[in-house]
Every structure is written in C-alpha cells, then in structure tokens.
mmCIF file of the N, C-alpha and C atoms, coordinates in Angstrom:
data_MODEL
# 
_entry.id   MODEL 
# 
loop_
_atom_site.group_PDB 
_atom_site.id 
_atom_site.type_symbol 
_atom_site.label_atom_id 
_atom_site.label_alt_id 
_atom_site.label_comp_id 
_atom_site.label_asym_id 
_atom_site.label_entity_id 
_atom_site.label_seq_id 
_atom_site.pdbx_PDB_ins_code 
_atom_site.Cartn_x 
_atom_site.Cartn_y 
_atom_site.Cartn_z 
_atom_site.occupancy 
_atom_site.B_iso_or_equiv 
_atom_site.pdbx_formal_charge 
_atom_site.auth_seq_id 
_atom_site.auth_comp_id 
_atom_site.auth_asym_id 
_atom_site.auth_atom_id 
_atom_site.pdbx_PDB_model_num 
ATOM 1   N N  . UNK A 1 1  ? 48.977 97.808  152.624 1.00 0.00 ? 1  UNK A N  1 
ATOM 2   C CA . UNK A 1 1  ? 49.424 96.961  151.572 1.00 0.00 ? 1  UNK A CA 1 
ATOM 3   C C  . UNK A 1 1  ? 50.933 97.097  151.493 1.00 0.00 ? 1  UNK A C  1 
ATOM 4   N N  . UNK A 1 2  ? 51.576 96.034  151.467 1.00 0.00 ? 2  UNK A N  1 
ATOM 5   C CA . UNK A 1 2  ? 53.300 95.961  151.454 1.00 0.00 ? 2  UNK A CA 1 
ATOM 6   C C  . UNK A 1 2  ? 53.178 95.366  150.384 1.00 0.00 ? 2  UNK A C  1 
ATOM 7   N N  . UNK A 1 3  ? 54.261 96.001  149.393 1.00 0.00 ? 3  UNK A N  1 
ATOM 8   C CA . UNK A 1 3  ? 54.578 95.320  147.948 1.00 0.00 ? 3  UNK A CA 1 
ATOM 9   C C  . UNK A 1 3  ? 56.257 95.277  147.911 1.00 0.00 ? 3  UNK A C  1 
ATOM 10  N N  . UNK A 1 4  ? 56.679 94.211  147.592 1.00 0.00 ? 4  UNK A N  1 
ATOM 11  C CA . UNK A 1 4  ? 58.171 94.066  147.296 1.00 0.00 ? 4  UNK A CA 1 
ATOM 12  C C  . UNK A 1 4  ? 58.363 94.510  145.800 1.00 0.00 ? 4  UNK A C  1 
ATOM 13  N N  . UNK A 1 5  ? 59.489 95.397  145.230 1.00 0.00 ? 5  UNK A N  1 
ATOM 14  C CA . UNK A 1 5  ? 59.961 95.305  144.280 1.00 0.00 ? 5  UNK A CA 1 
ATOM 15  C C  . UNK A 1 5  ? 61.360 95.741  143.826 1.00 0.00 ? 5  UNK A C  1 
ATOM 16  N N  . UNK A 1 6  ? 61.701 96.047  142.718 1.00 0.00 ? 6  UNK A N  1 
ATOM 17  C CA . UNK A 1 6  ? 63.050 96.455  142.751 1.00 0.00 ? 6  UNK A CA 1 
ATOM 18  C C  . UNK A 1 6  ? 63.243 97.951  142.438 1.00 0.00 ? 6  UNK A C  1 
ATOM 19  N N  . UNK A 1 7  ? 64.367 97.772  143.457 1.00 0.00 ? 7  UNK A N  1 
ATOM 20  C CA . UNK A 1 7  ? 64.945 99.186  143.217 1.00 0.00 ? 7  UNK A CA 1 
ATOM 21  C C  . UNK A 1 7  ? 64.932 100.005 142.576 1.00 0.00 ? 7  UNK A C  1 
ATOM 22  N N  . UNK A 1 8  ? 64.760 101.340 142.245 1.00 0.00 ? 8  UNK A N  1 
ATOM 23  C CA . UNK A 1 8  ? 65.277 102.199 141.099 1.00 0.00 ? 8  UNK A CA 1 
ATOM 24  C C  . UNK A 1 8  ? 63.882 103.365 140.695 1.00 0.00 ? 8  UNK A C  1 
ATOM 25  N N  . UNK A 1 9  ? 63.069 103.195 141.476 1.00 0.00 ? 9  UNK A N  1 
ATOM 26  C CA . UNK A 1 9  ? 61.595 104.254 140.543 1.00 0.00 ? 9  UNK A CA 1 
ATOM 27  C C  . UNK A 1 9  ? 62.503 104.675 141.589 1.00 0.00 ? 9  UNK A C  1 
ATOM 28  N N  . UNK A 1 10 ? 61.664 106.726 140.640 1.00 0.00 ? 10 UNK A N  1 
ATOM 29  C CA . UNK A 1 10 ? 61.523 108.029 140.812 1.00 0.00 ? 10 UNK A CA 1 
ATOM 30  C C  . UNK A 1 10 ? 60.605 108.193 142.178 1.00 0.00 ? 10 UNK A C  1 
ATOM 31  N N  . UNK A 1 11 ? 60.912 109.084 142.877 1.00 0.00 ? 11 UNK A N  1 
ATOM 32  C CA . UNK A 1 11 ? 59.525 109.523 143.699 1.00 0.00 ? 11 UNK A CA 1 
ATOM 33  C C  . UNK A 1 11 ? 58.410 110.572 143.028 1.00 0.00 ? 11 UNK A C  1 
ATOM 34  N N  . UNK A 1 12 ? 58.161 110.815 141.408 1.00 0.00 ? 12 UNK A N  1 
ATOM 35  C CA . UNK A 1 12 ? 57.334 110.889 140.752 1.00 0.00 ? 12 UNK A CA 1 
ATOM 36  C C  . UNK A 1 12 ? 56.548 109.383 140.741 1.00 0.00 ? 12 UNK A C  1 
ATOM 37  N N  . UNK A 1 13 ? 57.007 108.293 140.199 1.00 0.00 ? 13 UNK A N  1 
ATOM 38  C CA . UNK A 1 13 ? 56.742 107.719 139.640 1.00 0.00 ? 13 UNK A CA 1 
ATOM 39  C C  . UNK A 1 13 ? 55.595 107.030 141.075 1.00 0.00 ? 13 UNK A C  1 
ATOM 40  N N  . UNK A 1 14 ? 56.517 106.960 142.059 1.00 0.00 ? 14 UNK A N  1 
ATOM 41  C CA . UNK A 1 14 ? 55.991 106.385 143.276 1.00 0.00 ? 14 UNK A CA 1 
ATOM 42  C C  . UNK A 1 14 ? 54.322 106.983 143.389 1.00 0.00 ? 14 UNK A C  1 
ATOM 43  N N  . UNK A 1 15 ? 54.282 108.687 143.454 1.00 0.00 ? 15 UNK A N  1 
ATOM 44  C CA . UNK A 1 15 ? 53.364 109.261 143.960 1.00 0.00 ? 15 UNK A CA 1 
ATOM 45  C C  . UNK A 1 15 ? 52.145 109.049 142.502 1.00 0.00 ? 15 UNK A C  1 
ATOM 46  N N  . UNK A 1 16 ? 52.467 108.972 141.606 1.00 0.00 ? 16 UNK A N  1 
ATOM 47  C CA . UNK A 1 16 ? 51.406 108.426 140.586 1.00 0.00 ? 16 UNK A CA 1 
ATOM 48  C C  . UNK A 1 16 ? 51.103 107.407 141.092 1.00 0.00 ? 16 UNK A C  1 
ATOM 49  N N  . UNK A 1 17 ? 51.424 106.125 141.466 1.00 0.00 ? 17 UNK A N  1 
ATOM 50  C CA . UNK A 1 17 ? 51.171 104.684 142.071 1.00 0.00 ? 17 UNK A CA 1 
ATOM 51  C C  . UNK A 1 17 ? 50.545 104.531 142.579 1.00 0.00 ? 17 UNK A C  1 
ATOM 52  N N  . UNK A 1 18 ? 51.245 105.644 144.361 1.00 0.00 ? 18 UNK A N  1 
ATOM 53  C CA . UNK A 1 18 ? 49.715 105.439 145.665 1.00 0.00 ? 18 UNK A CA 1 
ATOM 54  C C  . UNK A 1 18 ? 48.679 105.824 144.877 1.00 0.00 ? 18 UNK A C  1 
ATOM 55  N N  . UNK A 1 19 ? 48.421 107.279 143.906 1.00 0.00 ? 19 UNK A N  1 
ATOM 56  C CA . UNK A 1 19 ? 47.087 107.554 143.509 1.00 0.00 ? 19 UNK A CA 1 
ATOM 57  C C  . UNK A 1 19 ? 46.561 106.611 142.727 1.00 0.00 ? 19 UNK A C  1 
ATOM 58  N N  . UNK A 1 20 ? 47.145 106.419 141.652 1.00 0.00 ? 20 UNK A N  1 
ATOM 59  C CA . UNK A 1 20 ? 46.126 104.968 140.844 1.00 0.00 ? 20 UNK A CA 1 
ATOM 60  C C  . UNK A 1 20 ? 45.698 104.214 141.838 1.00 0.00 ? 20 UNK A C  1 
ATOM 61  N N  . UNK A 1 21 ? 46.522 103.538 142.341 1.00 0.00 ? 21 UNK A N  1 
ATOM 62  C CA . UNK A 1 21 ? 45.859 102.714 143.556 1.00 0.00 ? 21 UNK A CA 1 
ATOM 63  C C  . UNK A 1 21 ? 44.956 102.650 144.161 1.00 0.00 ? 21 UNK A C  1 
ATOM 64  N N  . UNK A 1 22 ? 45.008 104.117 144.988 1.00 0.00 ? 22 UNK A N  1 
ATOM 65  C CA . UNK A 1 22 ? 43.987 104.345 145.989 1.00 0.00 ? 22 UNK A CA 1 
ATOM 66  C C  . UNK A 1 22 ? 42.840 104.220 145.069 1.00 0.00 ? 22 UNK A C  1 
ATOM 67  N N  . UNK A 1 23 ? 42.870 105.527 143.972 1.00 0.00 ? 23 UNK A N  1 
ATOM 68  C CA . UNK A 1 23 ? 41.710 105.685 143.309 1.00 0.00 ? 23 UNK A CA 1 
ATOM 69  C C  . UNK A 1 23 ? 40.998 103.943 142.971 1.00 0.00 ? 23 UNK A C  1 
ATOM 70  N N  . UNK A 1 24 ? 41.859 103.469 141.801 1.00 0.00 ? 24 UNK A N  1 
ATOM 71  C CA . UNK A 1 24 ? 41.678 102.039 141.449 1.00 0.00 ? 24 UNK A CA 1 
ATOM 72  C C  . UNK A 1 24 ? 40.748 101.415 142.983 1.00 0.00 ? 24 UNK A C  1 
ATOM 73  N N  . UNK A 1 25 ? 41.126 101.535 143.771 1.00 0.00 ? 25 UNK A N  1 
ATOM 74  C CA . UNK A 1 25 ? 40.561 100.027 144.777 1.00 0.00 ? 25 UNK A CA 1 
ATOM 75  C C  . UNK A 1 25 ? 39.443 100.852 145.392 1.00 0.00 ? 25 UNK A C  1 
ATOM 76  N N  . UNK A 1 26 ? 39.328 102.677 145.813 1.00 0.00 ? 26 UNK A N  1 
ATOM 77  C CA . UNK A 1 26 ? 37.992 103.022 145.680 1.00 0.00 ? 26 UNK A CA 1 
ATOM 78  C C  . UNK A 1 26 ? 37.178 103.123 144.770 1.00 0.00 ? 26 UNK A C  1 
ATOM 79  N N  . UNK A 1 27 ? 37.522 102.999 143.744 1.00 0.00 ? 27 UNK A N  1 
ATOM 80  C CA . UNK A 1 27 ? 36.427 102.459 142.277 1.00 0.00 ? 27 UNK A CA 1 
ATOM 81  C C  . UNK A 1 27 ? 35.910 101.253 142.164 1.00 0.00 ? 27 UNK A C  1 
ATOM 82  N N  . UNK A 1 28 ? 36.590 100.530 142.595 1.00 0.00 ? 28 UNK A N  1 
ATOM 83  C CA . UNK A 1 28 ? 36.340 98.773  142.429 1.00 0.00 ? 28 UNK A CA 1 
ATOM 84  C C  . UNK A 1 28 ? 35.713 98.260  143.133 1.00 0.00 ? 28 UNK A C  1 
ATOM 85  N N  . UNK A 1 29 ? 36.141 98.390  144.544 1.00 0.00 ? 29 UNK A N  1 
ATOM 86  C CA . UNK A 1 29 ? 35.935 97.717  145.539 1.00 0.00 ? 29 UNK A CA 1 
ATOM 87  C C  . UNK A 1 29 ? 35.059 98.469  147.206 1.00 0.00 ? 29 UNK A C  1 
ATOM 88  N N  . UNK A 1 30 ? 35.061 99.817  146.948 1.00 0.00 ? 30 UNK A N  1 
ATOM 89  C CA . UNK A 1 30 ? 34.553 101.099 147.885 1.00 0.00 ? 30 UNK A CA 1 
ATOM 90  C C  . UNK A 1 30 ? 35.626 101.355 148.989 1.00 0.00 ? 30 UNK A C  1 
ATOM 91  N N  . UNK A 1 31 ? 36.962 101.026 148.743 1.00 0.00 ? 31 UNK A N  1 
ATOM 92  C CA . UNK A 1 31 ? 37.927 100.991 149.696 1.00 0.00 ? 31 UNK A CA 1 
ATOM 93  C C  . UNK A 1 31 ? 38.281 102.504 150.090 1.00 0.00 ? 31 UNK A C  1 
ATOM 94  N N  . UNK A 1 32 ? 37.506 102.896 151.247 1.00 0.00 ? 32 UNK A N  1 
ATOM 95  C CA . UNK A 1 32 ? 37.984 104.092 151.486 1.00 0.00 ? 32 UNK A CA 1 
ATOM 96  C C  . UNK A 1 32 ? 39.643 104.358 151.385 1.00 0.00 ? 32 UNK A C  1 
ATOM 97  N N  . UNK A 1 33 ? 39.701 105.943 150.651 1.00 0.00 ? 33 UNK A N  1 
ATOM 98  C CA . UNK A 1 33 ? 40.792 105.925 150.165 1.00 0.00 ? 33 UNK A CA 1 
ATOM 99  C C  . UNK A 1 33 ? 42.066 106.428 151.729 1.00 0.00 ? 33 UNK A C  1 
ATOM 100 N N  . UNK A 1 34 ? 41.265 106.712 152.604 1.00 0.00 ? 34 UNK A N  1 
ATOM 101 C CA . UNK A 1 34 ? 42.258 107.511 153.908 1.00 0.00 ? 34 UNK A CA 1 
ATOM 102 C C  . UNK A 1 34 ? 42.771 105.615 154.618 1.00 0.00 ? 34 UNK A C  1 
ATOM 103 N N  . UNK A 1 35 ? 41.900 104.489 154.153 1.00 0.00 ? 35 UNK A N  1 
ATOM 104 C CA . UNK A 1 35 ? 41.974 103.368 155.219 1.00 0.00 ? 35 UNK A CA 1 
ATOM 105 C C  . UNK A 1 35 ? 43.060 102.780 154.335 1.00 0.00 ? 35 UNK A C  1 
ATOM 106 N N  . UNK A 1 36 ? 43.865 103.239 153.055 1.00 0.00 ? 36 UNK A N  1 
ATOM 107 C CA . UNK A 1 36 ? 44.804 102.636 152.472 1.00 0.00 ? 36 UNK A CA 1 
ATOM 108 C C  . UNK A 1 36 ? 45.917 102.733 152.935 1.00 0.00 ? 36 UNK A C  1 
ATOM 109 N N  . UNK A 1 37 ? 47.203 101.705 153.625 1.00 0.00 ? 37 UNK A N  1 
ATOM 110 C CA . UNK A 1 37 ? 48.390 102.434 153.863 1.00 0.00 ? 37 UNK A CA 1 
ATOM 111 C C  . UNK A 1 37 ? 49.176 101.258 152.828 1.00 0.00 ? 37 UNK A C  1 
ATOM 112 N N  . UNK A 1 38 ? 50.184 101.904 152.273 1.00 0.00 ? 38 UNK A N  1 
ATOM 113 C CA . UNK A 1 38 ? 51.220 101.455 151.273 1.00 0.00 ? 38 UNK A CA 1 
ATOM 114 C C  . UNK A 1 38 ? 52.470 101.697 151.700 1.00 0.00 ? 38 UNK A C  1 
ATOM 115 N N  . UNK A 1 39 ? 53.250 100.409 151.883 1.00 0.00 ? 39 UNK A N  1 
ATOM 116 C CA . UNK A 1 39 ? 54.538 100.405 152.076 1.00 0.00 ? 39 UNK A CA 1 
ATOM 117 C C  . UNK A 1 39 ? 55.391 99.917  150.850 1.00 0.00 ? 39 UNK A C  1 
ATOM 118 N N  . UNK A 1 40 ? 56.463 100.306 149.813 1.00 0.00 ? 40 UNK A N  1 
ATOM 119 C CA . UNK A 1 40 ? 57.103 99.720  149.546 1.00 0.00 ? 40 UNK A CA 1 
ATOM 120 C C  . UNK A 1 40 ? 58.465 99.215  149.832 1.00 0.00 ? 40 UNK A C  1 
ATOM 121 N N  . UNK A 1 41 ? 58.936 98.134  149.751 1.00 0.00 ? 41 UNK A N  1 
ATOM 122 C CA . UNK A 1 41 ? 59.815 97.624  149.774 1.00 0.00 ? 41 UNK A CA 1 
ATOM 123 C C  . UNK A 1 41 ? 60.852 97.273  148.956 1.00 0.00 ? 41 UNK A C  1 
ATOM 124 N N  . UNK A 1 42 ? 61.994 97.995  149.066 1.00 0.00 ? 42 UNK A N  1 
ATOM 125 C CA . UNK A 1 42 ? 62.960 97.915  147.093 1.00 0.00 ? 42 UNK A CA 1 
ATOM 126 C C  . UNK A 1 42 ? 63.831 96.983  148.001 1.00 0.00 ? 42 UNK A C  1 
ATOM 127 N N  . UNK A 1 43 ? 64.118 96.081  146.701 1.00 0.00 ? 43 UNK A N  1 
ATOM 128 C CA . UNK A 1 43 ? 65.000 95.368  147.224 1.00 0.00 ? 43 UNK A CA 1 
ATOM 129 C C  . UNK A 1 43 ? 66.436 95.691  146.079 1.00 0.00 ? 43 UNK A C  1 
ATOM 130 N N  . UNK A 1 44 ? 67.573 95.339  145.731 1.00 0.00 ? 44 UNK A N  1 
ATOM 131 C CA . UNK A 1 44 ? 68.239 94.930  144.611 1.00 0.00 ? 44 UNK A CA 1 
ATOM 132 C C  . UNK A 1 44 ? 67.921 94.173  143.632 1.00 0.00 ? 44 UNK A C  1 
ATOM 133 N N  . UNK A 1 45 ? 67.811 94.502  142.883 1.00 0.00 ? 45 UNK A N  1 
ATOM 134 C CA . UNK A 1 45 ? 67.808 92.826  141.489 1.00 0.00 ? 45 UNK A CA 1 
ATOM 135 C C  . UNK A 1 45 ? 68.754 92.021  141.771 1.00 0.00 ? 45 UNK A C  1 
ATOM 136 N N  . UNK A 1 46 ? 70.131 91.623  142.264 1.00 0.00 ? 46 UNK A N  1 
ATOM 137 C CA . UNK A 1 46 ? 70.130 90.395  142.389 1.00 0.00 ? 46 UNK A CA 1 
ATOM 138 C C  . UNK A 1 46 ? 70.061 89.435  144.115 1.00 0.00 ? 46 UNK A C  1 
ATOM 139 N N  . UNK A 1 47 ? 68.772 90.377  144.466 1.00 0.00 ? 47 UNK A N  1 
ATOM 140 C CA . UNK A 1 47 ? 68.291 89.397  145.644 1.00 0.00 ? 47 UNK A CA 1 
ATOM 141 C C  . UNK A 1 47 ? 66.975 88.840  145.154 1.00 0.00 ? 47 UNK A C  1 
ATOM 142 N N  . UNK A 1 48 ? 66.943 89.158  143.983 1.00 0.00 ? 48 UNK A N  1 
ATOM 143 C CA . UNK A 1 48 ? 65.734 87.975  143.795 1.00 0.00 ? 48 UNK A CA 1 
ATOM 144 C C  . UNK A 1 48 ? 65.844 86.350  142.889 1.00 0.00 ? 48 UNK A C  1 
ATOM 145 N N  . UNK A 1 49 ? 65.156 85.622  142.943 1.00 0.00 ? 49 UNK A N  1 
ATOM 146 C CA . UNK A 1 49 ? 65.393 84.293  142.568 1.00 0.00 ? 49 UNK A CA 1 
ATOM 147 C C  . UNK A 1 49 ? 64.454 84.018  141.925 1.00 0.00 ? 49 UNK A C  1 
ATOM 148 N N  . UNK A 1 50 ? 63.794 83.732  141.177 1.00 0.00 ? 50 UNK A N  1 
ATOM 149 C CA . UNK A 1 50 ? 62.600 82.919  140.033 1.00 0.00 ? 50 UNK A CA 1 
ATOM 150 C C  . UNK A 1 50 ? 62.825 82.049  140.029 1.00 0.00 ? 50 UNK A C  1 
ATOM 151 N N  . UNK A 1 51 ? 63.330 80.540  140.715 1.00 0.00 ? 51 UNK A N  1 
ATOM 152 C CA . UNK A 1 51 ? 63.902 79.418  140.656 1.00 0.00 ? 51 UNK A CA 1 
ATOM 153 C C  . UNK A 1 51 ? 64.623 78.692  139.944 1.00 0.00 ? 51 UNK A C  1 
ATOM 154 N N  . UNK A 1 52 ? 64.667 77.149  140.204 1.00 0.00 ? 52 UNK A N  1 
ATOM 155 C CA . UNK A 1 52 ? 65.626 76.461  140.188 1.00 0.00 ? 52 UNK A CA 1 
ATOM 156 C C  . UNK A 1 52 ? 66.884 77.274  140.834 1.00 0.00 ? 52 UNK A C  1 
ATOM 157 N N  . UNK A 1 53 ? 67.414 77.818  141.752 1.00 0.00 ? 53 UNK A N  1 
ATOM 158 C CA . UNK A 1 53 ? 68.220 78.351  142.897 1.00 0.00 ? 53 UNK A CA 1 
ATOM 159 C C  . UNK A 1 53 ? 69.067 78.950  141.750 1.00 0.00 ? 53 UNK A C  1 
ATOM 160 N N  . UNK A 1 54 ? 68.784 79.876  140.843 1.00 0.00 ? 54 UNK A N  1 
ATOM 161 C CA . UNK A 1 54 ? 69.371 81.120  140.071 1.00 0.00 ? 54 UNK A CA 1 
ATOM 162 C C  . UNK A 1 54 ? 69.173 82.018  140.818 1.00 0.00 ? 54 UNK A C  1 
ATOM 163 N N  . UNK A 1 55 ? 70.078 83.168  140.437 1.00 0.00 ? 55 UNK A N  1 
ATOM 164 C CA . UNK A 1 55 ? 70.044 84.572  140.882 1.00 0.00 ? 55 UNK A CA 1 
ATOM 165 C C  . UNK A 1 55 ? 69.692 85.491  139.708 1.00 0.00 ? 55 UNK A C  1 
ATOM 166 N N  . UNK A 1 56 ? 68.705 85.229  138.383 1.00 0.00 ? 56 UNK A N  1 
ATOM 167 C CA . UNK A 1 56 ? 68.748 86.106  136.970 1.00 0.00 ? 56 UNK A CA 1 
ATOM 168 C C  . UNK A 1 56 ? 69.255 87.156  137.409 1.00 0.00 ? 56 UNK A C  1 
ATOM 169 N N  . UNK A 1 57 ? 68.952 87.747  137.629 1.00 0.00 ? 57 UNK A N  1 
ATOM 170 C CA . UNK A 1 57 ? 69.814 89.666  137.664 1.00 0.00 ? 57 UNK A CA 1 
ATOM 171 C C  . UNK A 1 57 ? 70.636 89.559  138.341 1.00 0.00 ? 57 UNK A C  1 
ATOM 172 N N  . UNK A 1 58 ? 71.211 88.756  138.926 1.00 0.00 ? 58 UNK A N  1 
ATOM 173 C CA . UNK A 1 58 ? 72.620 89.591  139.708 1.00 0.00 ? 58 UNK A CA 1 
ATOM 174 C C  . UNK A 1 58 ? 74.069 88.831  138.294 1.00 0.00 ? 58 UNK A C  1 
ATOM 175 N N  . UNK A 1 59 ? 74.806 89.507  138.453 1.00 0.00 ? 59 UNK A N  1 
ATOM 176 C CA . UNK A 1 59 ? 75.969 89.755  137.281 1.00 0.00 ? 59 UNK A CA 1 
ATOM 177 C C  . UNK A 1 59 ? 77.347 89.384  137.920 1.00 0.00 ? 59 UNK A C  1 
# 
C-alpha cells in the first residue's frame, strides 16, 4: 500500500499507523498481517493542489 501525504509526522506516530493498519485490515478483511507492505510518501504542503489550479498551502 503507497499512501501520499504531507510532511512532518514523528516516527512514533508512523509506527502506531503500520500497526493500526495492519491490525485494522487483519480484523476486517483476514489480510495477513506479514503480506502488508506500506510505503509512505511525504510530500511538502505546497506541492499539493485541491483545484481550480491553487496551491492552498504553499505561502
């Protein structure tokens, strides 16, 4: 699973995540938890766009 988001979590915060996760989608769904791989992807806040061709977060 690749998720884009922005910059700035803790690597606490990260390692709570994969576990909800894993746990979450082997509760739900029987997704063995070793067949999960998680990549994230940080980007900056102002490389993102919500449209009409704004940049909200960048300053």
């Amino acid at each position: 699973m690749q998720l884009t988001l922005n910059a700035g979590r803790d690597i606490t915060l990260k390692k709570a995540f994969y576990k909800a996760l894993s746990e979450g989608l082997h509760a739900r769904v029987g997704l063995r938890r070793e067949d999960l791989f998680i990549s994230l992807v940080e980007v900056p806040k102002e490389n993102w766009s919500f449209g009409n061709g704004e940049a909200q977060y960048a300053q």
